[in-house]
N, C-alpha and C positions, 0 to 999 in steps of 0.2 A: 305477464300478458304476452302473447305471443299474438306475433299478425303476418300470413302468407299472400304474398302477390300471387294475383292468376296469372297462370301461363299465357303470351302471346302479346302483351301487353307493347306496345312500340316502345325500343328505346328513350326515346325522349318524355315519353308519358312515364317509363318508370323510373328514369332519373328524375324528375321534378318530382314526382309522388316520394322518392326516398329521401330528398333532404327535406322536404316540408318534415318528414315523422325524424329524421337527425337531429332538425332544426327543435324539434318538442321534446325531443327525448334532451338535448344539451340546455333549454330551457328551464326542464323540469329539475335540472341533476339526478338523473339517472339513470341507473347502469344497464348496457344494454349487449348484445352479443346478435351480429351478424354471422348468416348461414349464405354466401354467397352476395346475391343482393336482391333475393325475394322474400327471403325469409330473417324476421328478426322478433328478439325474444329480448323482455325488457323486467327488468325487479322496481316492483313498484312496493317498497316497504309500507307496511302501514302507517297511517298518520301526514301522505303525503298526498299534495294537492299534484295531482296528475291531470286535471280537468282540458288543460290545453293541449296534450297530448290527445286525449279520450277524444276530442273535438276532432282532428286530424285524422289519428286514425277510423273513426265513425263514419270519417266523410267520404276517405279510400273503400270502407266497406261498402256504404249505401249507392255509392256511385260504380259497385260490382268490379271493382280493381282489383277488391283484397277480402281475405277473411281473418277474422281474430276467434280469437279464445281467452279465457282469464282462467289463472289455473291458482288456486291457492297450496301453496304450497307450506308444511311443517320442517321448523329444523331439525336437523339430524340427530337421532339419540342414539344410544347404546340399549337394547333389550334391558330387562330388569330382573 
């Protein structure tokens, strides 16, 4: 899952919006990879209750902060 901050956002707005989604991402245990501090990208294995994350981030979305995407990703193989 990936979630991009809009541009223009007041510092203070988007420091409180990033540890809210830290705060869920360290909640949930799970691993996550910051691109600055608008942009982060998060592995949500299968079988994992993410649900308080998903809340957080939904909330940055709906309230036109932030955008996500969920990307399903496959592990890596060798051709055959």
């Amino acid at each position: 899952m990936r979630l991009l901050f809009v541009p223009g956002l007041a510092p203070a707005q988007l420091a409180q919006a990033v540890d809210r989604i830290k705060s869920g991402i360290s909640a949930a245990g799970l691993l996550s990879e910051w691109s600055d501090d608008r942009h982060v990208a998060v592995d949500i294995p299968p079988d994992t209750d993410a649900s308080q994350l998903f809340e957080i981030m939904e909330r940055e979305v709906t309230e036109g902060r932030a955008f996500w995407e969920w990307v399903d990703a496959m592990p890596f193989s060798a051709p055959s």
